[in-house]
C-alpha positions in Angstrom: 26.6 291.4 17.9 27.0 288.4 15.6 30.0 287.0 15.0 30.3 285.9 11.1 30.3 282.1 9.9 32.3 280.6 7.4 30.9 277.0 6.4 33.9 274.5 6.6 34.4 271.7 3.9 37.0 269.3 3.1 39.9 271.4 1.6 42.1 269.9 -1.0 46.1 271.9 -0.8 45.5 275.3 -2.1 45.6 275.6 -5.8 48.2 278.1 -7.3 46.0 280.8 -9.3 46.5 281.1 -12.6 47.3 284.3 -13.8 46.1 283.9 -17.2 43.3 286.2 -18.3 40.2 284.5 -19.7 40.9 285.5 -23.6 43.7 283.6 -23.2 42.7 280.3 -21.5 40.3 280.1 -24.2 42.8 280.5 -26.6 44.8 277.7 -24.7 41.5 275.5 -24.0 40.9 276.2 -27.9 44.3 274.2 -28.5 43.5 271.3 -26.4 45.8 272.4 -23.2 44.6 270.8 -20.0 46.1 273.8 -17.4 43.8 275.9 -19.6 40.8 273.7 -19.1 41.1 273.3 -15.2 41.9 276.8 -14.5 38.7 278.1 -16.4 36.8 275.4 -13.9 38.8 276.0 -11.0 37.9 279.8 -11.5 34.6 279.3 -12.5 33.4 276.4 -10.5 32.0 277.6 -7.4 29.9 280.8 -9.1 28.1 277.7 -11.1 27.5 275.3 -8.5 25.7 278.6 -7.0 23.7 280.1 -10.0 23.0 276.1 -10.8 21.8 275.9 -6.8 19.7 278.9 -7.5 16.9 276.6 -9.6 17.7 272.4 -8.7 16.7 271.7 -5.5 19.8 269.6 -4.6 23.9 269.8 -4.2 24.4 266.3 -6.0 21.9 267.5 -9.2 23.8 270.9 -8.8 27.2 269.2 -9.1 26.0 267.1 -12.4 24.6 270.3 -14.2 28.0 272.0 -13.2 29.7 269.2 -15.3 27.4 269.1 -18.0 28.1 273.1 -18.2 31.4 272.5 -18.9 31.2 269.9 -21.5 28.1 271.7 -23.4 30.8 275.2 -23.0 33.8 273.4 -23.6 32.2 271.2 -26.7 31.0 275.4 -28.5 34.1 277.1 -27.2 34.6 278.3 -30.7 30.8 280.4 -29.8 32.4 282.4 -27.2 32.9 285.9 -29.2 33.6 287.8 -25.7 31.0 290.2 -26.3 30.0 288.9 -22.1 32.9 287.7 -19.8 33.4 284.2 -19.9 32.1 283.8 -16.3 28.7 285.3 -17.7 28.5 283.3 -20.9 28.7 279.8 -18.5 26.3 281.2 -16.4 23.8 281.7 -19.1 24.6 278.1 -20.4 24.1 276.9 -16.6 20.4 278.8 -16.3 19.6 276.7 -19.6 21.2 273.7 -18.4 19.3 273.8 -14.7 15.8 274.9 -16.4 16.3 271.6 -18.8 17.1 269.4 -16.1 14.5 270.5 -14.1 12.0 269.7 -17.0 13.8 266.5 -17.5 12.0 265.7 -14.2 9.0 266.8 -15.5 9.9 270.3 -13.3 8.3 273.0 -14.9 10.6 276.3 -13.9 9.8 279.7 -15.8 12.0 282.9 -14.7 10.3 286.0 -17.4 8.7 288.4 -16.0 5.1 286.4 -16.6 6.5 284.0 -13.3 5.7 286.7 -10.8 2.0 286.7 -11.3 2.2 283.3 -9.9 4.9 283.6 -7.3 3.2 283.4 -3.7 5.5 281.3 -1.3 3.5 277.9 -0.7 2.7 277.3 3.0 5.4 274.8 2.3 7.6 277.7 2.2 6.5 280.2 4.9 7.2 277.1 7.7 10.6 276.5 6.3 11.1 279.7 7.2 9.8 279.6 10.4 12.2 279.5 13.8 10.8 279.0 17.2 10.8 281.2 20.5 13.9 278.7 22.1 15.9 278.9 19.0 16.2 282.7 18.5 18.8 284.2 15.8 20.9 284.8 19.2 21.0 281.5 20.6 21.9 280.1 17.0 25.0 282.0 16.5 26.4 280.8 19.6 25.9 277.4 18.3 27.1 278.3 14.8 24.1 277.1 13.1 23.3 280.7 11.6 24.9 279.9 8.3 23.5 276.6 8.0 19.7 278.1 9.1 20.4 280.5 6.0 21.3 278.4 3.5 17.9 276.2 4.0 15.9 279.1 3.6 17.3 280.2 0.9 16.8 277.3 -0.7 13.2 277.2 0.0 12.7 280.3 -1.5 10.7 280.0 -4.6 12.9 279.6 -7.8 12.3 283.0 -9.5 13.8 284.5 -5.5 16.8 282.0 -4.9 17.9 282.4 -8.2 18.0 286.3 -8.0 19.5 285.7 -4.6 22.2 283.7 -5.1 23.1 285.6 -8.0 23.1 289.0 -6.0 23.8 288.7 -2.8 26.0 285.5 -2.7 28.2 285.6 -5.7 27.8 289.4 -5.9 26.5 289.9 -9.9 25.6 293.4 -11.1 21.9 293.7 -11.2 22.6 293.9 -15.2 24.6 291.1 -15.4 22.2 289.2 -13.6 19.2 290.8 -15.7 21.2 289.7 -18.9 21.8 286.1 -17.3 17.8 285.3 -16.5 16.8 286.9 -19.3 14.4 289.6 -17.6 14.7 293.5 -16.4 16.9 295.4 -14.4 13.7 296.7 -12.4 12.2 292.7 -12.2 15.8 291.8 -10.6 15.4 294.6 -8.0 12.1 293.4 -7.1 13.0 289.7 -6.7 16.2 290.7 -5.0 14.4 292.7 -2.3 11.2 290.4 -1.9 13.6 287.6 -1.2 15.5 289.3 1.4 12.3 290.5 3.3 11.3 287.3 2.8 14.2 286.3 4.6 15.0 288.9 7.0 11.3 288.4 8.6 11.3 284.8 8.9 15.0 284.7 9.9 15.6 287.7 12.0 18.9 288.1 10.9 21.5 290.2 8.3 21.5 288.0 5.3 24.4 289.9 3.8 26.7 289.6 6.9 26.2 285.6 6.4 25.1 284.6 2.5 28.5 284.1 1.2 29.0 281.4 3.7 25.8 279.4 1.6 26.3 276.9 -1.4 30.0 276.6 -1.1 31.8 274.2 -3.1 35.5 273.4 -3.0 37.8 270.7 -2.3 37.0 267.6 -2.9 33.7 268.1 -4.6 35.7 271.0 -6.9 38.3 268.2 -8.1 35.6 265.6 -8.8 33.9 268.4 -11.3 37.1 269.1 -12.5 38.1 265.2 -13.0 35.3 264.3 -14.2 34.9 266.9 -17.0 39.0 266.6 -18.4 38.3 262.9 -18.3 34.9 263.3 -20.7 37.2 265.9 -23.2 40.1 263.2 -23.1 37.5 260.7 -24.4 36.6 262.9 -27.3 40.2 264.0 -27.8 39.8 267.7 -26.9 42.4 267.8 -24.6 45.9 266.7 -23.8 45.9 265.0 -20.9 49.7 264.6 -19.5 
């Protein structure tokens, strides 16, 4: 029986939630209020560094697209029209953001439907997969590596899998919302979504659902640099009221 893993990071005090429903922090944001600002973050932080995760192959480039999501969002907030959740319009804006950094780096990422003609994992990614007889799935939970054994296989899935992965089975997204956010079918998220946890579930031997929420977290420190970082840039172009 495995015992479920929760990743650990540096915790900052708990942060009161705020109440307010997302039409009206935008409202508030809209108007230059800072609480407004830093709850939409502080709500919406973690869900990016994750979808962001799902195509950059780092934590730091993660973090830096999470910040340029906000100031690109917070920059247009007068193009939200809450026809999607606020949660989904960012996401959107992060895909974008992630595929153009990627490119930046002279990455080239693709998620339509053409990207699974092309999508066999590299040998690359079948060893990364790969555990050996002495570190069976058992042996690992009792030294509370399974999480951390997870999350690097997930993140040598190829793009068009982690993406649909993180989406689904991390931060839980509707296979619609998720099909609306990559831009592709319901049916081409179902595929991914089950490829990549066979994909998975072979190499690994274990239930990625009991453990995948414990991947990719972000909080704490690294949540108050985002969130520091971003009200500092919006100070500097006088869209918010710092007090």
């Amino acid at each position: 029986m495995f015992t479920r893993l929760k990743q650990v990071e540096m915790q900052s005090p708990p942060a009161v939630i705020d109440a307010r429903d997302d039409a009206e922090l935008v409202n508030r944001a809209g108007a230059g209020d800072a609480s407004a600002f830093e709850a939409i973050m502080r709500r919406h932080n973690r869900l990016l560094f994750r979808t962001a995760r799902g195509i950059v192959d780092d934590d730091a480039e993660a973090q830096d697209v999470v910040q340029d999501v906000y100031l690109l969002a917070f920059t247009g907030l007068q193009s939200f029209r809450g026809d999607a959740s606020l949660g989904t319009w960012l996401v959107r804006i992060a895909i974008n953001a992630a595929i153009s950094a990627q490119r930046k780096k002279g990455r080239q990422v693709q998620l339509d439907e053409r990207a699974d003609l092309a999508s066999e994992p590299s040998p690359e990614n079948e060893m990364a997969f790969s555990t050996s007889d002495s570190e069976s799935p058992d042996a690992l939970v009792d030294r509370s590596q399974v999480a951390n054994l997870l999350q690097g296989a997930i993140a040598s899935l190829p793009v068009i899998y982690r993406s649909v992965f993180i989406l689904r089975a991390v931060e839980e997204v509707s296979v619609e919302e998720t099909a609306f956010c990559l831009g592709v079918s319901a049916d081409t998220v179902k595929t991914r979504f089950l490829r990549a946890r066979v994909m998975l579930r072979d190499k690994l031997g274990v239930q990625m659902q009991t453990y995948s929420q414990s991947t990719f977290m972000f909080a704490g420190a690294r949540c108050d640099a985002v969130v520091g970082h971003v009200l500092s840039k919006l100070h500097a172009q006088s869209l918010v009221r710092l007090q």
